[in-house]
C-alpha positions as a printed Julia matrix, in Angstrom:
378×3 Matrix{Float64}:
 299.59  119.79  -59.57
 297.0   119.76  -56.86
 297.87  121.28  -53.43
 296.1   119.92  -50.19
 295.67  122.36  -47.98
 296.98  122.61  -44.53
 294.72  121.33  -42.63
 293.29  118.42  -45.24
 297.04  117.43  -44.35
 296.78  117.73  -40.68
 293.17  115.42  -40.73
 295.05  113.07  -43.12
 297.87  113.09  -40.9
 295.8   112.23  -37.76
 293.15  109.6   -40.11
 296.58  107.42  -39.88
 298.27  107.87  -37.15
 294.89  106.9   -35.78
 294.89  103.57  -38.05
 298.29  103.15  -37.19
 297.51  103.03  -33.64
 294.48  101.09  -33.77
 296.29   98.36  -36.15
 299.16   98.57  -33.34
 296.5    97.68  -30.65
 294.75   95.2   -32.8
 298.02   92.96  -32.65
 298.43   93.52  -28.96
 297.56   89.97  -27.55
 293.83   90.29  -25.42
 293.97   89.05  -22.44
 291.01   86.47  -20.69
 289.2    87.85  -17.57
 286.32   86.53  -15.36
 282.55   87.5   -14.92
 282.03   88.04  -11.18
 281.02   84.6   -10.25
 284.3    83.04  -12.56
 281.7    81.27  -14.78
 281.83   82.9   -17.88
 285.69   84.21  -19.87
 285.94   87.07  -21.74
 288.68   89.33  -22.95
 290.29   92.91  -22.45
 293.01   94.87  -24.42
 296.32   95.96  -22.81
 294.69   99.31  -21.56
 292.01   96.98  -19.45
 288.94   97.76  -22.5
 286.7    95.4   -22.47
 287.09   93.81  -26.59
 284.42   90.58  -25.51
 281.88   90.91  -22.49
 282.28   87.26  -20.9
 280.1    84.7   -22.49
 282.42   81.93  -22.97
 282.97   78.55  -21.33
 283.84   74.89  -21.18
 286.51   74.52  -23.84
 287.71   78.08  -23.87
 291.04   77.46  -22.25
 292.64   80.5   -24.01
 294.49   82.9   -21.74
 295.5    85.26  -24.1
 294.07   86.3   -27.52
 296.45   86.99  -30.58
 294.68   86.26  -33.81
 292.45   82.84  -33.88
 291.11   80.3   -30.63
 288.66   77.8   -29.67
 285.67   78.59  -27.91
 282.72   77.33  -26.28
 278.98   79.59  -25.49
 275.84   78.61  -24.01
 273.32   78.98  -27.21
 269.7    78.35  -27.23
 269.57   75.87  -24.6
 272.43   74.61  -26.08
 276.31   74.52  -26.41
 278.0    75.97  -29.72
 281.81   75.15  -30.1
 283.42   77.49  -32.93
 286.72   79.25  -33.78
 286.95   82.67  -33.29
 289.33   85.41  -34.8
 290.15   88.81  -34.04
 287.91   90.44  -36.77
 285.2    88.67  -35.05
 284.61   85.43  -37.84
 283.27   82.71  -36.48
 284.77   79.73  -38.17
 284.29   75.93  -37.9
 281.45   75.58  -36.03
 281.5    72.01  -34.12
 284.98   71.56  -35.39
 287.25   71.88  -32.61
 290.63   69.61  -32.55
 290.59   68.35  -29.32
 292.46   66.61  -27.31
 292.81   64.94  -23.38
 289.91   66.77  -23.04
 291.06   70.17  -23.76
 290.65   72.54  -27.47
 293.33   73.48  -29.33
 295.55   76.78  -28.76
 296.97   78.91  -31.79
 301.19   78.38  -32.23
 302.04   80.88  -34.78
 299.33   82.29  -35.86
 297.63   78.31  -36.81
 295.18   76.19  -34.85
 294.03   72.37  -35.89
 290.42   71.71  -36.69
 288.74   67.86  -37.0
 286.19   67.33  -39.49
 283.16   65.91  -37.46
 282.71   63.85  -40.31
 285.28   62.26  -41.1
 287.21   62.95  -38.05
 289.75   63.81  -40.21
 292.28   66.94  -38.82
 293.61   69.59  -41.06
 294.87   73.23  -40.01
 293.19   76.61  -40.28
 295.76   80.26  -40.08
 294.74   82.98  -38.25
 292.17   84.45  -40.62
 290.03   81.35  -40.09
 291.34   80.16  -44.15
 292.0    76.31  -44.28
 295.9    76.37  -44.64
 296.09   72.33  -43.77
 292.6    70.0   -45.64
 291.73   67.73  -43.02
 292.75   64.59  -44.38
 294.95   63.34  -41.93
 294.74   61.58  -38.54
 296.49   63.72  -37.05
 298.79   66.92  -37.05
 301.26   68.23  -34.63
 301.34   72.12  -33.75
 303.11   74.44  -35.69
 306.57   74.78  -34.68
 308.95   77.08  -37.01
 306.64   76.67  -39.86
 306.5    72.93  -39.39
 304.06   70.17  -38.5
 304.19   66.66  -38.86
 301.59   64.49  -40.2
 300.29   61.48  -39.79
 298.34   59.67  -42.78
 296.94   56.46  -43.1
 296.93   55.1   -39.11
 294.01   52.84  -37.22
 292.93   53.59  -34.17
 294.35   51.1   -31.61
 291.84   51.81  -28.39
 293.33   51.27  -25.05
 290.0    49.91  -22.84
 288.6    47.09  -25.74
 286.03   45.6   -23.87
 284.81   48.89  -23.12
 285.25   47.83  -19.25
 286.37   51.66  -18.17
 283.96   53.19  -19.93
 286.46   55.22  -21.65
 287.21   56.15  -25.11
 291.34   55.88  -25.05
 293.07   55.08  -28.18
 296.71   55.24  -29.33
 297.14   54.77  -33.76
 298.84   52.31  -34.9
 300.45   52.09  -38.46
 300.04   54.83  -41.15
 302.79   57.49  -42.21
 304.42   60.22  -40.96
 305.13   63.36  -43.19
 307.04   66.26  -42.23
 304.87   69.62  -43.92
 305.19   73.28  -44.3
 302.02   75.54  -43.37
 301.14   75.03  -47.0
 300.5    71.19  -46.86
 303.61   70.56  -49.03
 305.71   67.15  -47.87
 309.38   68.29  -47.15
 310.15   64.71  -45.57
 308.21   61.53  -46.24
 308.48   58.85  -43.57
 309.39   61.06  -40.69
 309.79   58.5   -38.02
 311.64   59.72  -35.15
 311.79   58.25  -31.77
 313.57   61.63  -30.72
 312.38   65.26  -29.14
 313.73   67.14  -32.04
 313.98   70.76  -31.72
 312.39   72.36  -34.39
 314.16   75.92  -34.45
 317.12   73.98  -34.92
 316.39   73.55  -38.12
 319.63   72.71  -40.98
 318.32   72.79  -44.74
 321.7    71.18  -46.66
 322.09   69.52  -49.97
 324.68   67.49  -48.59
 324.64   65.37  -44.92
 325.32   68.13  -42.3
 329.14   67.49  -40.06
 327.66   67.52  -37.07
 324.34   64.91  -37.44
 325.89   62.33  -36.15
 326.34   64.0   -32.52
 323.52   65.83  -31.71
 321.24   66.08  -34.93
 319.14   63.89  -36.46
 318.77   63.84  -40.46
 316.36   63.48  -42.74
 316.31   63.11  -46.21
 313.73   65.66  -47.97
 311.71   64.95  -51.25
 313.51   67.97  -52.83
 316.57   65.84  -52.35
 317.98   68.26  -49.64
 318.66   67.32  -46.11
 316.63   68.33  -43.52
 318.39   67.83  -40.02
 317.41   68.87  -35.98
 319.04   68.78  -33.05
 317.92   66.31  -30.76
 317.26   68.0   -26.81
 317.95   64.49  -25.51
 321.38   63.86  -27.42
 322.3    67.32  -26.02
 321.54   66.52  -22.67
 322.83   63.5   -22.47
 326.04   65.11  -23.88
 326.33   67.55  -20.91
 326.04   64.96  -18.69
 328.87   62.78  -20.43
 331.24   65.85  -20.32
 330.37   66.61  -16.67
 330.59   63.53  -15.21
 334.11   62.26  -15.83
 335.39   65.58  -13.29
 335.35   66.27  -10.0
 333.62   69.19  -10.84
 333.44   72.27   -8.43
 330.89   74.5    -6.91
 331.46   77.77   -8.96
 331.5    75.04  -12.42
 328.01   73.78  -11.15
 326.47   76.62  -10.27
 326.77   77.87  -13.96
 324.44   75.33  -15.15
 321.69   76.16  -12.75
 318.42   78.28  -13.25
 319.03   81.48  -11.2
 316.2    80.13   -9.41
 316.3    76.52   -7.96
 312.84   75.3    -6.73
 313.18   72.04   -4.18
 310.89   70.25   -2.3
 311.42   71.08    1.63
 311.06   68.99    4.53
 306.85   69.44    4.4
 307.47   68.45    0.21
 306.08   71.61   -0.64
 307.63   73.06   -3.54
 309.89   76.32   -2.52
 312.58   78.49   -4.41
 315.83   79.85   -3.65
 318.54   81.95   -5.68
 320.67   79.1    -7.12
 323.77   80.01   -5.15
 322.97   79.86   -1.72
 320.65   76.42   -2.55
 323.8    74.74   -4.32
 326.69   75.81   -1.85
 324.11   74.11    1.04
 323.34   71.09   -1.38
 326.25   70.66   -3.51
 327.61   67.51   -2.26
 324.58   65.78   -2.33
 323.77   66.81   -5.59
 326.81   66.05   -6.94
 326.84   62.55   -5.63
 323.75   61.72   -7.67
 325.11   63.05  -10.57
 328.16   60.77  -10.3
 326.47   57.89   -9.27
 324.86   57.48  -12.98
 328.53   56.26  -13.4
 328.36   53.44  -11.28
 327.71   50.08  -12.78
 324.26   49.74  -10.4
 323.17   52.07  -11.32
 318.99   52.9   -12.2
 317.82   55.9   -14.04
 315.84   56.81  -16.5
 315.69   60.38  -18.8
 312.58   61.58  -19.17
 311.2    64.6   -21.26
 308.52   66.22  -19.92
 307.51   70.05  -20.3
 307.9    72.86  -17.08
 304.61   72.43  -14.69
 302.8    75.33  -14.88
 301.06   74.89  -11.04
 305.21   75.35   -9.74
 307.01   77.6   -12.08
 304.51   81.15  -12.23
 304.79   84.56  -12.87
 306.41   86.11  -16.01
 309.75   85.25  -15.69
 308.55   81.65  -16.86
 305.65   83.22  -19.57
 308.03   82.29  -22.33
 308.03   78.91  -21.61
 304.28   78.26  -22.15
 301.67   79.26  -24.79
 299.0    81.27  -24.93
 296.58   78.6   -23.14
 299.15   78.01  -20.3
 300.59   74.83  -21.77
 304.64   74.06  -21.31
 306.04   74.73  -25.24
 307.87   71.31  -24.57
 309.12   71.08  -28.17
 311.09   74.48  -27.54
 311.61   73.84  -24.34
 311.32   70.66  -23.23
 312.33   69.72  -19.19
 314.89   66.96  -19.53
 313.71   65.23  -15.79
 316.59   62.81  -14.6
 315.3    60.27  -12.7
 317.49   58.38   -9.84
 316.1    55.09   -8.9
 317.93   54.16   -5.46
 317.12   53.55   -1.8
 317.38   55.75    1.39
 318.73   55.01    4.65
 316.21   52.27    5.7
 316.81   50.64    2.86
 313.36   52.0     1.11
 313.31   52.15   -2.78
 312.54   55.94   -3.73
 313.43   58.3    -6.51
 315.33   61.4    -7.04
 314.48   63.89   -9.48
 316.74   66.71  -11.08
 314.83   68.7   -13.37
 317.14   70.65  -16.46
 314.93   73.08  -18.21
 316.2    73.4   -22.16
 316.81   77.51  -21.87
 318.44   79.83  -24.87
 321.86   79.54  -22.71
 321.35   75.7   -22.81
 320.13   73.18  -19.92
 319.72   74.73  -17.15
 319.2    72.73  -13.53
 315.64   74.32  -12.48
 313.76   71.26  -10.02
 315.33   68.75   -7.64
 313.19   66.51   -5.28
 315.66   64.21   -3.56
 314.31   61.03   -1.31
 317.47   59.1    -0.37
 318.28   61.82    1.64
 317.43   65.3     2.81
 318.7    68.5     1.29
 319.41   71.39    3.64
 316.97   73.91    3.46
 317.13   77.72    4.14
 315.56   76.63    7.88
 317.95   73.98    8.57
């Protein structure tokens, strides 16, 4: 048997808590900072060391730093567009996915790349490997392991006498697949006109109970059934059960956000604990609510995700990705839209925004027009 002395064991000993450490810190998100005159984005660890000096630009959108992003440097009188990952690879150079003018952000450790060839999109993980080809037209992000596809589509472009100037295009045709991060098809045809949550996710061999309420089903290629609950069924449900009963303050108030932002009197957007706000507003409110029962009645549900220039600061951090995008397929904002008059007779619209939590929908936003909610001042 050979011994290792005591201090071989100690340096041993250190050697990984040292690698344990450093791996520890390596996994720590970085975090984007500005050069003085906010030209040029770089990136620091949690203890504020510099990991990138700032050299970055344009289509580096990137806020935080996990394993893989897009980014954008002034090279040799020039601009070079690459992937970058945390061992420093630079992958997929002139290959960034992009889209209404902004790159791609990682979702779960995966981030789409377009061929410039073929313009063709495919997925890459967080080691820069191609996970996805690109052989499709397009690809959704990566939500629980899941992305849909779509194969086979034309572009359809919005401006076709080129009038605007602009290069907008919608595709038209083709098929949907649903896939797995390792380009197998679970679902062919995956046409939904839904917001499906994807964390919701039922694998059954049989048609689930319940997918005829909230969830919408899908029938897999393994044979199984592959079902999702729908965030506008839900809503929609909440508002069927709620609006039947003259429902009280203290019942109400357990649906809201603890914090309930408003437009005031100047329509700036303000917040207020949810209490206070909804004991000063309730009846108002709750008359909009109840007028969706009316036979006149004019609304429309939208889905929309939470606006990042209104709801800051890291109680909301959850609800957006590392590039400061709302994760509307987790959390979508269901925005209820009132289409009625005020008192000189004036079409307007109210809005009540419910933002999809973990405890459910949650009323978050309300911008009223027909008539004027109390305010802390009033």
């Amino acid at each position: 048997m050979i011994m290792m002395s005591p201090s071989k064991i100690i340096t041993t000993l250190l050697f990984a808590l040292h690698v344990f450490v450093a791996s520890a810190q390596d996994r720590e998100p970085w975090v984007a900072f500005q050069n003085k005159d906010s030209s040029l984005i770089g990136f620091k660890d949690k203890a504020g060391n510099i990991k990138i000096a700032p050299k970055f630009m344009g289509y580096t959108i990137a806020k935080k730093f996990e394993d893989i992003i897009a980014v954008m440097e002034h090279h040799n009188n020039t601009y070079k567009s690459y992937y970058l990952t945390k061992a420093g690879e630079e992958i997929g150079t002139d290959s960034l996915f992009i889209m209404d003018y902004a790159a791609d952000c990682e979702s779960e450790g995966y981030i789409r790349f377009k061929d410039p060839k073929t313009e063709r999109v495919g997925m890459l993980d967080k080691n820069g490997n191609v996970a996805i080809p690109a052989i499709y037209n397009h690809l959704s992000r990566v939500n629980n392991g899941l992305t849909v596809a779509l194969k086979g589509a034309k572009k359809k472009y919005w401006d076709t006498h080129n009038k605007l100037g602009c290069n907008h295009f919608s595709w038209t045709g083709g098929t949907n697949y649903l896939l797995n991060t390792k380009n197998e098809i679970l679902v062919e045809n995956f046409d939904n006109e839904g917001y499906l949550d994807f964390f919701s996710l039922k694998i059954s061999p049989t048609l689930p109970e319940d997918s005829f309420s909230v969830r919408v089903d899908f029938k897999g290629t393994n044979g199984n059934h592959y079902s999702f609950i729908d965030h506008e069924k839900v809503f929609v449900k909440m508002l069927n059960q709620l609006m039947p009963y003259d429902f009280l303050k203290d019942e109400f108030t357990k649906i809201c956000y603890d914090i309930i932002y408003y437009q005031n009197s100047g329509s700036e957007w303000v917040s207020e604990a949810k209490k206070p706000f909804v004991y000063r507003n309730f009846e108002l409110i709750k008359s909009r609510i109840l007028h969706l029962m009316d036979n006149d009645s004019d609304y429309q549900i939208f889905v929309e995700g939470l606006n990042p220039y209104i709801y800051q600061g890291d109680e909301f951090a959850k609800y957006f990705n590392n590039c400061g995008e709302a994760e509307i397929t987790q959390y979508p904002v269901m925005n209820l839209v009132i289409n009625t008059k005020n008192d000189a007779g004036k079409p307007v619209q109210d809005h009540l925004g419910f933002l999809k939590t973990d405890q459910g929908f949650k009323l978050i936003g309300v911008s009223i027009q027909s008539e004027k909610l109390k305010s802390r001042n009033n």
